[in-house]
Steps between C-alpha positions, in 0.01 A plus 500: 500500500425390843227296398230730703134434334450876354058524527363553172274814424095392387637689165819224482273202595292605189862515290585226582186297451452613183866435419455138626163459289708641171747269539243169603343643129850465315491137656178422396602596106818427470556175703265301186593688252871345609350166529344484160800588337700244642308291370613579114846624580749568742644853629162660575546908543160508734757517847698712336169736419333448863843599653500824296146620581530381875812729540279772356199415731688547779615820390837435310545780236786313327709708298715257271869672446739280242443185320455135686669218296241266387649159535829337632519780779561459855405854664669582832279756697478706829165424713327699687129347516277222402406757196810518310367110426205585369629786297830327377305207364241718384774719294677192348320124542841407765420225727701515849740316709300552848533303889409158507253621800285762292412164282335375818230797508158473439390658174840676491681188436223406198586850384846476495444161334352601163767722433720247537678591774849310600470416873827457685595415854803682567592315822501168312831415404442202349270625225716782398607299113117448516391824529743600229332273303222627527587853462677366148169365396300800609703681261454274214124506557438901578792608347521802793557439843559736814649493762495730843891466621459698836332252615212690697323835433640831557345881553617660130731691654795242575632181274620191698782304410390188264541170534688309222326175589185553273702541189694151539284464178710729310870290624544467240234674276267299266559553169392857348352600820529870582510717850254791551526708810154664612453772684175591678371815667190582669628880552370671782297256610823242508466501916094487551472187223813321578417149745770507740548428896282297668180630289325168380471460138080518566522845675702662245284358188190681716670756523607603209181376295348758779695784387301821323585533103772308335912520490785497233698200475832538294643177347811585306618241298890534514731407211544121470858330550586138372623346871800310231680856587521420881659235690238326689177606671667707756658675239102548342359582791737798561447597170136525489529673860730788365249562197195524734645716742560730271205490364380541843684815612399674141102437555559646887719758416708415821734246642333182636483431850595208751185275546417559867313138554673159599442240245560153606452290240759647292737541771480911499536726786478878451888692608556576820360860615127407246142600620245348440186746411 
């Protein structure tokens, strides 16, 4: 959480080489196989495929609980790592609203690109009926899209407030398009995946790819609401929020806790009298 540089073991090197190499192989297949269908029709399932088995090379035991909508579905889900991507799109083809900035990274960017990920800047003003545009189309085209309304990543223990802004999209809802709430849960190992603090995002993905064995991830697909019930995207948001919390507190067996980290970009500080651990 600090962002401290934790040594890794000659055993966790080895992980996470061979990890690294698994994944660099999934590339190497998948990647052309993507290609040369494109070139004979559109919606290619090969990202959807490499997502899948990357979650599961890193050691993602994903254990699928309820039924994802197919098409015209806008899923609203908690975060808690850079995995809940891989395993989300892996479990049900969604492409992803995601940070202008992460479209900027080498590789990562490309990544994000060929699932057809919608970039937005959320400090740009000016381009908010252009993102929503966009967000419009990328529901026409993939029929699912997700969004992560916290706005950051938390530690599996604690759900933020969300942020409305993301589901302008849905004020007022395109036509026949349904709400699914998501709920994930890594379990006991919630806290030791989770990217929070000041970690950087290349420490925890060693890390983690350097960990002995493999994990559970829980992705519980909640029941679907048509946002036509709710007045506006605040309305939504709330919504979706109620149905993953309680989700949330039913997997832990326990009430969640305040999240004990400052989060700037979304305006969150933790209540007065919070520790950070």
């Amino acid at each position: 959480m600090r962002g401290e540089t934790v040594p890794l073991t000659i055993p966790g090197w080895i992980r996470f080489v061979s990890r690294a190499l698994g994944i660099l192989a999934l590339l190497i297949v998948f990647v052309p196989l993507h290609y040369i269908y494109r070139l004979f029709a559109y919606g290619s399932p090969f990202p959807m495929y490499f997502l899948r088995y990357t979650a599961r090379v890193v050691g993602a035991r994903v254990e699928r609980v309820g039924t994802p909508l197919r098409r015209d579905v806008f899923f609203i889900a908690n975060h808690l790592s850079w995995i809940d991507i891989l395993a989300l799109a892996g479990a049900s083809g969604t492409a992803f609203v995601a940070k202008w900035e992460l479209s900027q990274v080498p590789v990562i960017g490309w990544l994000c690109s060929l699932n057809r990920t919608v970039f937005v800047k959320r400090e740009h003003r000016m381009g908010v009926a252009e993102q929503i545009n966009a967000l419009r189309e990328a529901l026409q085209d993939n029929w699912s899209v997700t969004v992560f309304p916290e706005g950051t990543v938390t530690d599996g223990q604690s759900l933020l407030p969300f942020k409305s802004s993301m589901l302008s999209v849905l004020e007022p809802p395109p036509p026949g398009v349904l709400v699914q709430p998501v709920m994930f849960n890594y379990g006991p190992v919630a806290e030791d995946i989770s990217w929070i603090g000041d970690e950087s995002g290349l420490h925890n993905a060693m890390r983690v790819m350097a960990r002995k064995g493999s994990f559970r991830l829980r992705i519980a697909f909640l029941e679907p609401f048509s946002p036509e019930e709710y007045r506006g995207r605040k309305a939504i948001a709330s919504k979706a929020r109620e149905e993953i919390e309680q989700a949330l507190v039913a997997n832990l067996g326990k009430p969640l806790r305040d999240f004990a980290h400052t989060v700037e970009a979304i305006r969150y500080r933790p209540p007065a009298g919070s520790t950070t651990g």
